[in-house]
C-alpha positions as CSV (number, residue, x, y, z in Angstrom):
1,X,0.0,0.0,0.0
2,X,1.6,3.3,-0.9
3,X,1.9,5.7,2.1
4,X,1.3,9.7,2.3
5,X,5.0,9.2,2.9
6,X,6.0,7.4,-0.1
7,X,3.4,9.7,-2.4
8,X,4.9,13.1,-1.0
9,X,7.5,12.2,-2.0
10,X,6.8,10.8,-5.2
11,X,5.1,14.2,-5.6
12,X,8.4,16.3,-4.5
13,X,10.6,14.1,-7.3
14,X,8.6,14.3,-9.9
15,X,9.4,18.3,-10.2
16,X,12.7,17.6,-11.6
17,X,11.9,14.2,-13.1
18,X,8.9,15.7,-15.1
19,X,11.1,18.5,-15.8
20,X,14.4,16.5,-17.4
21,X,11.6,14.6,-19.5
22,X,10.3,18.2,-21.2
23,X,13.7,19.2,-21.9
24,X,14.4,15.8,-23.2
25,X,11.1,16.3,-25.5
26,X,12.4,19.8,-26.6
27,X,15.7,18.4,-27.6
28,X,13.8,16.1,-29.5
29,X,10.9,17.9,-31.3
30,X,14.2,20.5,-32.3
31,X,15.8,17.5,-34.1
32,X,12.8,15.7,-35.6
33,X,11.3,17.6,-38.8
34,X,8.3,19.3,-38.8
35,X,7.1,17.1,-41.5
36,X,7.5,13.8,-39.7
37,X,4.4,14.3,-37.9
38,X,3.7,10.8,-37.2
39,X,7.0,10.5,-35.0
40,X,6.4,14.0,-33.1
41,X,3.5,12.5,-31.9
42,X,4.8,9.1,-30.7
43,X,7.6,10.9,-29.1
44,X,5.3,13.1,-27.4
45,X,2.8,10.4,-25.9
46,X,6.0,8.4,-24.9
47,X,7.3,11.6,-23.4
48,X,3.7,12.2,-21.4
49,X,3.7,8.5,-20.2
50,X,6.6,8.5,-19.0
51,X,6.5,11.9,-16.8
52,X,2.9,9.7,-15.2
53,X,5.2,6.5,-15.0
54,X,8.0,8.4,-13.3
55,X,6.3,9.7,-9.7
56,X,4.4,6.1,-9.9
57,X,7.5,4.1,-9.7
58,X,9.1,6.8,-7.1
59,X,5.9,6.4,-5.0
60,X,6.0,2.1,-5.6
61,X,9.7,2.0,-4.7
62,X,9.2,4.3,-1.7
63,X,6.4,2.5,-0.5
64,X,8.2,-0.7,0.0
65,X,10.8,0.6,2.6
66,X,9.5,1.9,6.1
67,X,10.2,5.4,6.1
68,X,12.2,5.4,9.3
69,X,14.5,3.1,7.8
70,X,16.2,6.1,5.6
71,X,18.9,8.2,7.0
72,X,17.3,11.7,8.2
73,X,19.6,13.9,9.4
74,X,18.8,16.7,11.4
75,X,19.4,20.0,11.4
76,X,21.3,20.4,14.5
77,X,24.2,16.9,12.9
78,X,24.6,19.3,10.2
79,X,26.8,21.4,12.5
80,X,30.2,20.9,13.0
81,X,31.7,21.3,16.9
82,X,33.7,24.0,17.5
83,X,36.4,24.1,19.7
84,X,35.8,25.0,23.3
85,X,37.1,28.0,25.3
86,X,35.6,31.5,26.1
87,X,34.0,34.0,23.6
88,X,31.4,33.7,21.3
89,X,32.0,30.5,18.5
90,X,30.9,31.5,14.5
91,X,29.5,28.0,13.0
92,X,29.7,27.5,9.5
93,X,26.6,25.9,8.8
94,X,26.3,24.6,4.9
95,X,23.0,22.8,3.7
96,X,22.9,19.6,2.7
97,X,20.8,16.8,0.7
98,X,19.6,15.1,3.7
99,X,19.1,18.3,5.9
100,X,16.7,19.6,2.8
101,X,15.1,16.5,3.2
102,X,14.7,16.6,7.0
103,X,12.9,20.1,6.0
104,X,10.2,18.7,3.6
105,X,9.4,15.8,5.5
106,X,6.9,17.8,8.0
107,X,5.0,19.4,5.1
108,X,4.5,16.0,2.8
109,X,1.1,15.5,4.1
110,X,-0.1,18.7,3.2
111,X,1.5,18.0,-0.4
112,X,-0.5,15.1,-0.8
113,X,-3.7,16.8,0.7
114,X,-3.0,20.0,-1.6
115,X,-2.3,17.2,-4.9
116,X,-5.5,15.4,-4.0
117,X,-7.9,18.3,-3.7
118,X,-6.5,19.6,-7.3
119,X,-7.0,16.2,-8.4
120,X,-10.9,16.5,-6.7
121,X,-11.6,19.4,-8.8
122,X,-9.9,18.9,-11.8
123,X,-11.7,14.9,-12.0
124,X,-15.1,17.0,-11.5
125,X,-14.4,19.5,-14.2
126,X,-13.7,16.7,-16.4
127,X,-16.4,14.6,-15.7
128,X,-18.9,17.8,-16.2
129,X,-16.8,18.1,-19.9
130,X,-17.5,14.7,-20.5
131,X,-21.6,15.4,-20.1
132,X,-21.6,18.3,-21.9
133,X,-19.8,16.8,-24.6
134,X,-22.5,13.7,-24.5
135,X,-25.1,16.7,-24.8
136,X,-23.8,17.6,-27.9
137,X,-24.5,14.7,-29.8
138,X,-28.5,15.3,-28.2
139,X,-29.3,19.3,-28.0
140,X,-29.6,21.8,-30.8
141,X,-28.9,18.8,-34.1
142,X,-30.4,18.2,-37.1
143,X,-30.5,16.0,-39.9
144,X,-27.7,17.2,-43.0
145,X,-28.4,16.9,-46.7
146,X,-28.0,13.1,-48.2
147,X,-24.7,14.5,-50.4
148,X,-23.1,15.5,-47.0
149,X,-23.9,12.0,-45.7
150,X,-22.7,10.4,-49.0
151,X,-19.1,12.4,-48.4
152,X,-18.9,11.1,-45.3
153,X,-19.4,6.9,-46.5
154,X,-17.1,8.0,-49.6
155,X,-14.3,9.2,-47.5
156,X,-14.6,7.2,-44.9
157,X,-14.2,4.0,-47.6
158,X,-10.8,5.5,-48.7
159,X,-9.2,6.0,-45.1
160,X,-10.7,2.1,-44.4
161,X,-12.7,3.4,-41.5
162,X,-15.1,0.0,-40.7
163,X,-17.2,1.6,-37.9
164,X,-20.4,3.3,-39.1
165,X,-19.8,7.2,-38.6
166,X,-22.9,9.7,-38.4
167,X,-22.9,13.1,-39.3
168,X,-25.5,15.7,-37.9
169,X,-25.4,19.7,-38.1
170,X,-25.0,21.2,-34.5
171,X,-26.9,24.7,-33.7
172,X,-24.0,24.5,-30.6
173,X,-20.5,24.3,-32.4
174,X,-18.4,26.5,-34.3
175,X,-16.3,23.9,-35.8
176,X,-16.4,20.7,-36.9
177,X,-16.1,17.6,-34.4
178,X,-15.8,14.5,-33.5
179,X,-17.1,12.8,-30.9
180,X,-17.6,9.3,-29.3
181,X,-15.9,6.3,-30.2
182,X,-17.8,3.0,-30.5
183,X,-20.8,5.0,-32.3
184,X,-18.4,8.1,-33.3
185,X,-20.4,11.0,-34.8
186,X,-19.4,14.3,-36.6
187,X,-20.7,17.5,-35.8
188,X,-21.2,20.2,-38.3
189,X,-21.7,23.9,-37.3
190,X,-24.5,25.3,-40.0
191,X,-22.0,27.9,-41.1
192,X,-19.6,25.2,-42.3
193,X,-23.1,23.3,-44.1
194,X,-23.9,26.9,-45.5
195,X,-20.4,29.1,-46.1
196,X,-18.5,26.7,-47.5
197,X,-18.5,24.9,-51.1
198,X,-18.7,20.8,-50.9
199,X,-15.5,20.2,-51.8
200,X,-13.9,22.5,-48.6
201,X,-16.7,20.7,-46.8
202,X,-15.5,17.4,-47.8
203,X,-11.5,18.7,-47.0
204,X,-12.7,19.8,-43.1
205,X,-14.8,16.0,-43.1
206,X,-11.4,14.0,-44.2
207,X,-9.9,15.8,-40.9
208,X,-12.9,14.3,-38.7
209,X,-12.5,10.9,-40.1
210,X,-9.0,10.9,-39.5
211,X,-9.0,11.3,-35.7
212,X,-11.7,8.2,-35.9
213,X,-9.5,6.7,-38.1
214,X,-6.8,7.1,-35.3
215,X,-9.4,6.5,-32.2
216,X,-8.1,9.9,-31.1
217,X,-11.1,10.3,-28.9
218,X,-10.0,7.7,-27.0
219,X,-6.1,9.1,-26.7
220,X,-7.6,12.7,-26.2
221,X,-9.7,10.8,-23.3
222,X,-6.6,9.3,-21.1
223,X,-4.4,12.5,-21.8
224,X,-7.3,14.7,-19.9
225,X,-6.6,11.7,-16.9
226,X,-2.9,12.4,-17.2
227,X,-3.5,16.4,-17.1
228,X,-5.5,15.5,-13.9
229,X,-2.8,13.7,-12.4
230,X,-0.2,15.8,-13.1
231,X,-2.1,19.7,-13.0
232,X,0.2,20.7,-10.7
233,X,3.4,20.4,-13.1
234,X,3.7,22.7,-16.2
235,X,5.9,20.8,-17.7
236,X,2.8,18.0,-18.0
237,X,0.8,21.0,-19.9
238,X,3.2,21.7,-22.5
239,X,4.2,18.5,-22.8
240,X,0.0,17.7,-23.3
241,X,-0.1,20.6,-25.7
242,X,2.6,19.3,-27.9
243,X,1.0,15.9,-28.2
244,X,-2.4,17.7,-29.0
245,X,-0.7,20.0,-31.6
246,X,1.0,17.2,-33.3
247,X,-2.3,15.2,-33.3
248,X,-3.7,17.9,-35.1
249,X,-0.6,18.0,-37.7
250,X,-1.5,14.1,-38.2
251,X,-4.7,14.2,-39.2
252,X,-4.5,17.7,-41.5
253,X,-1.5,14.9,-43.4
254,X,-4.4,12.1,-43.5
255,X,-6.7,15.0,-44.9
256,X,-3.8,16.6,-47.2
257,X,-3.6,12.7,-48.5
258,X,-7.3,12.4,-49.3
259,X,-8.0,16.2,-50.4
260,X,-5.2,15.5,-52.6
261,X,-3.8,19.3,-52.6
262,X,-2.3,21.2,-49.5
263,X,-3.1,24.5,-50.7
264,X,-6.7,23.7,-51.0
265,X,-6.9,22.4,-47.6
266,X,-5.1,24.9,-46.1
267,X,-8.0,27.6,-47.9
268,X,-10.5,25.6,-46.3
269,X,-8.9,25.9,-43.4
270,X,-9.0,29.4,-43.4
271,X,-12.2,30.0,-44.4
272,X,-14.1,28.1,-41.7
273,X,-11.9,30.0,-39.2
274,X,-13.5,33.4,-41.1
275,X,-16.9,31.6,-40.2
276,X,-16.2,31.4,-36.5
277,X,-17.5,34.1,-34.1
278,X,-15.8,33.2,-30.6
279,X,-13.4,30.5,-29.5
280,X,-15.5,27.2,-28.3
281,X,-16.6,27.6,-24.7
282,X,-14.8,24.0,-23.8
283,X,-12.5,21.8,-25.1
284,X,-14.0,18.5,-27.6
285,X,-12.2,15.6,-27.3
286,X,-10.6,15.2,-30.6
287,X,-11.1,18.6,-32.3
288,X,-10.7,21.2,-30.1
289,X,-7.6,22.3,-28.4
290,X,-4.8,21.4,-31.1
291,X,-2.3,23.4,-32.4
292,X,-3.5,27.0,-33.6
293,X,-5.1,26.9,-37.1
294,X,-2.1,29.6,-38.2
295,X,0.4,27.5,-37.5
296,X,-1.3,23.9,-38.8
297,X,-1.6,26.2,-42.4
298,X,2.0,27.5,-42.1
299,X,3.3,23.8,-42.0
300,X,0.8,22.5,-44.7
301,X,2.0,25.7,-47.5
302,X,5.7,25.6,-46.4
303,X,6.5,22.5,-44.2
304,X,10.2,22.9,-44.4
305,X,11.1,25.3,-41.7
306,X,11.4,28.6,-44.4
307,X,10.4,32.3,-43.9
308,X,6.6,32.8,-45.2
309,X,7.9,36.4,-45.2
310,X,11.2,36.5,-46.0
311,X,13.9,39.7,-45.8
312,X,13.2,40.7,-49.2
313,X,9.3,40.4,-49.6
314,X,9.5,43.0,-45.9
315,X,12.1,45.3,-48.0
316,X,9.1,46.0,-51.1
317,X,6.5,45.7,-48.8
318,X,7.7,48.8,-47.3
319,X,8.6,50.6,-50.4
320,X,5.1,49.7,-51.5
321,X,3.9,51.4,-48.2
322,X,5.7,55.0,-48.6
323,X,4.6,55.0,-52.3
324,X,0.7,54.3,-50.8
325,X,0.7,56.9,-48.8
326,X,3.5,56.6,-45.7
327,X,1.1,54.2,-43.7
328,X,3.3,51.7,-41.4
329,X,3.1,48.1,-41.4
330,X,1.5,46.7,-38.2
331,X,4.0,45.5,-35.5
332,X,5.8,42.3,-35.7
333,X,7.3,43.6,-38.8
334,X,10.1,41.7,-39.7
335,X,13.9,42.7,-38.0
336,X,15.8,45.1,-39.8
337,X,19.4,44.5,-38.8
338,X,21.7,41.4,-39.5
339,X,21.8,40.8,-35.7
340,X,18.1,41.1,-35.0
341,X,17.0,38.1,-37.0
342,X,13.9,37.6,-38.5
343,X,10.0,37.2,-37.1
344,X,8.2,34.4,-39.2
345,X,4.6,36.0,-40.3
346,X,1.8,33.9,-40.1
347,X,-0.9,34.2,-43.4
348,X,-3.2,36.4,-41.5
349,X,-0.9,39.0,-40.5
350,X,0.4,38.6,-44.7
351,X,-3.3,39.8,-44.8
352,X,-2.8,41.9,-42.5
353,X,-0.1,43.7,-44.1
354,X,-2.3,44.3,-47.4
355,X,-5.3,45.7,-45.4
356,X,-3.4,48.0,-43.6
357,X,-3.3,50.2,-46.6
358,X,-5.9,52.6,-46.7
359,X,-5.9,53.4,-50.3
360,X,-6.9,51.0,-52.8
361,X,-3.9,51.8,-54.9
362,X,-1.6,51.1,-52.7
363,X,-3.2,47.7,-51.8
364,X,-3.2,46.5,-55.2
365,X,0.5,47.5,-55.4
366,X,0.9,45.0,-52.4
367,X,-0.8,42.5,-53.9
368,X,1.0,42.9,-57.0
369,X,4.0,42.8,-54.4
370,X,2.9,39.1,-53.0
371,X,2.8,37.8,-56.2
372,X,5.7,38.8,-57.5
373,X,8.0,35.5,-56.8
374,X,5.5,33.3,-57.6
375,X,5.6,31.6,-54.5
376,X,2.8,28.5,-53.8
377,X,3.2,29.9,-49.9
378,X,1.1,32.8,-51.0
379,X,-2.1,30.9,-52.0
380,X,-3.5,31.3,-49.3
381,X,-3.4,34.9,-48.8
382,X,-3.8,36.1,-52.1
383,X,-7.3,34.1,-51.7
384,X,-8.4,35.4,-48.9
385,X,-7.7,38.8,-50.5
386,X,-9.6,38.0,-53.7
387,X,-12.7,36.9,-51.9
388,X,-13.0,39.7,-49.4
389,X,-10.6,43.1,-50.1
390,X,-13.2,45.3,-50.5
391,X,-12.4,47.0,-53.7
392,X,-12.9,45.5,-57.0
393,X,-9.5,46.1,-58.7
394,X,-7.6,44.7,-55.6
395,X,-9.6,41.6,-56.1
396,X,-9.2,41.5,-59.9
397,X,-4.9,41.9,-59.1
398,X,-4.8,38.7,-56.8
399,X,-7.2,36.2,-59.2
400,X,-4.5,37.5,-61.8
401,X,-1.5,37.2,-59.3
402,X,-3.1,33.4,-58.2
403,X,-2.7,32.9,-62.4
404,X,0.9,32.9,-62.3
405,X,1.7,31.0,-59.2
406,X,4.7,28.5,-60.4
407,X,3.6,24.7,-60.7
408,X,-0.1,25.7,-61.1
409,X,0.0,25.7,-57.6
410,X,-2.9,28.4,-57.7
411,X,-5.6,26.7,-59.9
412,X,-7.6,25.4,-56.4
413,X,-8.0,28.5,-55.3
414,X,-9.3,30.0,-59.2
415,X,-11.2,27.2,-59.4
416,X,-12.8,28.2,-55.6
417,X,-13.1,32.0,-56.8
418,X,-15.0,31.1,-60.1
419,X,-17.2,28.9,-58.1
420,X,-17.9,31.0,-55.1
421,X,-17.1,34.8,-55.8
422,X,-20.4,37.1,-55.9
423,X,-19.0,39.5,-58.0
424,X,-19.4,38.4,-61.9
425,X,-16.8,40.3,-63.2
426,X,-14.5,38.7,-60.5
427,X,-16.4,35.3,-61.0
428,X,-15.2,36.1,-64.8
429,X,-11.3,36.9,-64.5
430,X,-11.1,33.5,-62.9
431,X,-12.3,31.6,-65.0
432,X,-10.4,33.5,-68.0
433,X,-7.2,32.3,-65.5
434,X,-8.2,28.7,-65.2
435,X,-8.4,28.7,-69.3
436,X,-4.5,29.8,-69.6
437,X,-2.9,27.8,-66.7
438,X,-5.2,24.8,-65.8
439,X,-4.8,21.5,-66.4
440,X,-7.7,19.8,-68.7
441,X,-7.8,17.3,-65.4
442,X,-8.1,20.1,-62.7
443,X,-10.5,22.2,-64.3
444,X,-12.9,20.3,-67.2
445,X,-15.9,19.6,-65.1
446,X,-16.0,23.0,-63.0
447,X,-16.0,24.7,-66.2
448,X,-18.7,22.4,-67.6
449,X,-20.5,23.2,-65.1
450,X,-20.1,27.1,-65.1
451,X,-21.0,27.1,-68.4
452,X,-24.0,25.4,-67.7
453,X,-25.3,26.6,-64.4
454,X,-23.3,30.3,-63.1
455,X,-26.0,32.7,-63.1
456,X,-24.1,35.4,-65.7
457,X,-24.0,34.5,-68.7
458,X,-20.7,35.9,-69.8
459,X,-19.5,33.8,-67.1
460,X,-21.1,31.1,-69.0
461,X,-19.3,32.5,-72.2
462,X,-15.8,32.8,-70.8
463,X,-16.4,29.2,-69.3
464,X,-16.8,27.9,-72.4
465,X,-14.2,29.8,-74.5
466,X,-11.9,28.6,-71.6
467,X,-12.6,25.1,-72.5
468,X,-11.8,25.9,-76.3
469,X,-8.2,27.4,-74.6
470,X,-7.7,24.1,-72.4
471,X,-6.6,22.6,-75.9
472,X,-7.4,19.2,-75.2
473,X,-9.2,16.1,-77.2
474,X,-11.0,15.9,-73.4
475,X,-12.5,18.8,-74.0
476,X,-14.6,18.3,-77.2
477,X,-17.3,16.3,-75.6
478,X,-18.3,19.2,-72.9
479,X,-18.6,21.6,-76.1
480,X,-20.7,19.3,-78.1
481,X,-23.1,19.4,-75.1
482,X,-23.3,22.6,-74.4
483,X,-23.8,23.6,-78.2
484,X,-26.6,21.3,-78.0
485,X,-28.2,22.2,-74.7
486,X,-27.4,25.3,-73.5
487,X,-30.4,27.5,-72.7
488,X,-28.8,30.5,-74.0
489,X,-28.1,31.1,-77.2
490,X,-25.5,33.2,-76.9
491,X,-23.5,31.0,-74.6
492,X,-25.0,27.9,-77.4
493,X,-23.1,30.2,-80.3
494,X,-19.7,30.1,-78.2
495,X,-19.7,26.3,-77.8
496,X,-20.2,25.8,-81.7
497,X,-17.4,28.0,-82.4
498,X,-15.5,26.2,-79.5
499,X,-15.9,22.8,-81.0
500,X,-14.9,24.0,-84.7
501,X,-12.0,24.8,-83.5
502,X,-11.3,21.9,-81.0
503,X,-12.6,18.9,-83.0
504,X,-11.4,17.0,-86.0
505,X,-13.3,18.8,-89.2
506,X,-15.6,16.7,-89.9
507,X,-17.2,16.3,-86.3
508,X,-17.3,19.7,-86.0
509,X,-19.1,20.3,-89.7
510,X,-21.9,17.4,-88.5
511,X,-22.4,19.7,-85.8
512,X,-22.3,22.8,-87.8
513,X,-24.8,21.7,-89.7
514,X,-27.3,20.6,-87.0
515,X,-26.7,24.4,-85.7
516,X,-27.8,25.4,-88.8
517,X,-30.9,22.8,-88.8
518,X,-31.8,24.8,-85.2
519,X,-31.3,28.1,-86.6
520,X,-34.2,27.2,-89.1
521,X,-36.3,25.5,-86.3
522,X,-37.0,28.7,-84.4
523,X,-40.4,30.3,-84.6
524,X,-41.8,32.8,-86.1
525,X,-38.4,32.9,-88.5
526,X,-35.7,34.4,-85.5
527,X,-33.2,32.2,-87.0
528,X,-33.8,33.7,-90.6
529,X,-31.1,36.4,-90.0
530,X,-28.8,34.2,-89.2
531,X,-29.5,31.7,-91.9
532,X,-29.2,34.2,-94.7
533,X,-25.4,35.6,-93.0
534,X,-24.5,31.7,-93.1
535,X,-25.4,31.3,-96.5
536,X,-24.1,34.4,-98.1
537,X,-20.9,34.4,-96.2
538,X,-20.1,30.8,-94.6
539,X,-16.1,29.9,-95.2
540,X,-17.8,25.9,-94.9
541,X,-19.0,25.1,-98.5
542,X,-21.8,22.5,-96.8
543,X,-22.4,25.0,-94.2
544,X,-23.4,27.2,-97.0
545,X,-25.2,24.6,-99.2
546,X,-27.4,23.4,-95.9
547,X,-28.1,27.3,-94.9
548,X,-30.0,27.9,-98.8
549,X,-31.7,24.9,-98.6
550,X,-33.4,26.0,-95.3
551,X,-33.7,29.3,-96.6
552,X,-35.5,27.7,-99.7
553,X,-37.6,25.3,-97.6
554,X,-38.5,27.5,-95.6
555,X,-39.6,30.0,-98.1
């Protein structure tokens, strides 16, 4: 049976125990890359067992001797006898070990009394976390739309998840979460069903599954036992908030390797952080309290440890700012001098840095200034300032500075703007972008659909004459629909001239000619016009020939 004894001073060790495995940890975590997520984390949980297996085996060991048997020494054997005679005697008096330990022992019942009432209270708060968590799942849902529900069986198929997962919309979170484990179920705030576009939905949805993939509820469960157990150490906290962090960092890889692009994930990121109001009032097991959403994007758009901001980018920057107007950048600038290093920007205060610019002029010119080197790091910025800068031109400048990101590395986020954007004319210069730079793959059926379905219909138009520019045999089959079914005929007009151009000659003359069969179609003889241009003027010789028949028949 272990004794108050043998716990005090379990309890007393474990302050420099505990705090040799944290520096151990920090050594480590300096070494291992950022990228190697997998074994930050193992290190971490190894590192947060061990600090509760440490004090444990002190207070085992401790338990089995009688505590009388150890050598106390007083205070008073401590001092050394000095020689007798008269006057007044100076002792030299040094501490040592054992007189320390003489000191403590009086006050290791109230140690244990203090660690158990923390325990007391943290065990309570933890058990009131764990019903309000179970509350969740019961107060304020709803039922989501069957193509959320078929994302969730889709991706939870290709990270081999077995268990059934459920998905409900919450009236009470902010973010998306994940709770239970035997029955696990994902929680969607309605501003994630409603501000976001299915396939950031179905990015945020790959990061649920992956903490049931990883039964992190379970893990995020027994670390809130060790944080009970060990409030009293802050070493235990960090070392708790490094294996939370890097359990975030695990699952945003298992996401990275579904979503397929980092960049796009990263937006999505960012976008249902713009959605949030306030913080979550309390910790969810598996999706609340990892690292900060900043620093989870900084390591998905530049995992090797690189400046997002680097020493030249701050050196424009602030040439662009005396040319706007002699505003200042916003503090945390980076350093100036050689000796004074360099402070690593996070994307928001990249944003940051463009807003602060008053005049509109001078925050294109910074945008201009982002996109200057190209960099895939500045995705994510340049996005966020396309979809919500509040002047138009500034806008326009970062869909046309996301165009010439190297690699392509900036077609996501296009694609996103030509999808989402409110503005048409922004809507417009996208989608004239993902015609020069995107891949036939990346951007065939968003297109398709633009053309078919984007309330403008020079959208429509540019979406189509962006499929003529993709310049692929993979785009002729998207044409010949939409010169067949289009609505408009305008947008119908585009397409042919699309396909004439795209297809082999004499697929696009078969459907030259039934273009010319619809002209003559139309009531009340609206294609006429059109007809007789075709026929007088025509550079197709059957094009020409099939126009005067019409005209004749129809004469």
């Amino acid at each position: 049976m272990i004794t108050t004894h043998a716990l005090g001073w379990a309890l007393v060790d474990s302050l420099w125990q505990n705090a040799l495995a944290a520096a151990g940890l920090a050594a480590l975590l300096a070494i291992i890359p950022v990228r190697a997520a997998r074994t930050r984390y193992a290190v971490a949980i190894v590192t947060l067992a061990l600090m509760l297996a440490l004090p444990a085996a002190t207070a085992v060991r401790l338990s089995e001797m009688s505590p009388w048997t150890s050598d106390v020494v007083t205070a008073t054997s401590a001092v050394a006898p000095g020689p007798t005679g008269p006057g007044p005697q100076a002792v030299a008096t040094t501490p040592t070990p054992a007189a320390i330990r003489a000191a403590i022992e009086p006050i290791l019942p109230w140690v244990v009394l203090a660690w158990f009432g923390g325990v007391v209270a943290l065990s309570l708060r933890l058990a009131s976390g764990g019903l309000m968590t179970r509350q969740l799942g019961r107060v304020g849902t709803s039922s989501v739309p069957d193509a959320c529900v078929e994302a969730v069986a889709r991706l939870a198929a290709r990270l081999r998840i077995s268990r059934p997962v459920r998905v409900l919309g919450s009236a009470v979170v902010q973010v998306p979460a994940v709770i239970g484990w035997l029955r696990p179920m994902i929680l969607l705030p309605a501003s994630a069903l409603t501000g976001l576009t299915p396939l950031q939905l179905d990015a945020l949805l790959a990061h649920e599954l992956a903490h049931v993939r990883r039964y992190d509820y379970v893990a995020n469960l027994l670390q809130s036992v060790v944080e009970t157990l060990l409030f009293y150490h802050p070493a235990a906290w960090w070392v708790s908030q490094q294996v939370r962090e890097e359990r975030e960092h695990c699952c945003d890889d298992l996401a990275v390797a579904v979503c397929g692009d980092a960049h796009f994930y990263a937006t999505a990121l960012l976008s249902m952080e713009r959605l949030r109001v306030t913080p979550p009032a309390f910790a969810l097991a598996a999706a609340g309290r990892g690292g900060t959403l900043m620093g989870r994007i900084q390591r998905l758009v530049a995992p090797v440890q690189a400046e997002i901001f680097p020493r030249w980018m701050a050196g424009v920057v602030a040439v662009t700012l005396a040319l706007g107007g002699g505003a200042h950048l916003a503090s945390g600038t980076a350093a100036t001098g050689d000796r004074g290093g360099m402070r690593t920007a996070t994307l928001d205060s990249l944003i940051d840095r463009v807003e602060v610019f008053r005049n509109p002029a001078a925050r294109h010119e910074a945008v201009k200034t982002l996109g200057s080197r190209r960099d895939p790091r500045m995705v994510p910025p340049l996005l966020a300032i396309a979809l919500h800068d509040g002047d138009e031109e500034v806008q326009h400048e970062a869909v046309k500075e996301l165009g010439k990101v190297r690699g392509g590395a900036g077609v996501s986020a296009l694609l996103e703007i030509a999808r989402t954007h409110p503005n048409p004319d922004v809507r417009h210069k996208a989608v004239k972008m993902v015609g020069d730079v995107a891949t036939p793959e990346a951007a065939l059926g968003v297109l398709e659909r633009l053309a078919h379905r984007d309330p403008d219909v020079e959208v429509q138009q540019e979406a189509v004459k962006a499929l003529g520019h993709l310049g692929s045999p993979q785009a002729v089959a998207p044409l010949a629909r939409l010169a067949r079914a289009q609505p408009n005929a305008e947008v119908r007009e585009e397409a042919v001239e699309q396909y004439a151009r795209s297809a082999a000659p004499e697929s696009a003359l078969v459907l030259l000619v039934e273009a010319v069969e619809r002209l003559a179609d139309l009531p009340d003889g609206l294609g006429i016009p059109a007809l007789r241009e075709a026929a007088r003027s025509h550079p197709s010789r059957h094009v020409r020939t099939e126009a005067r028949r019409r005209l004749e028949d129809y004469r």
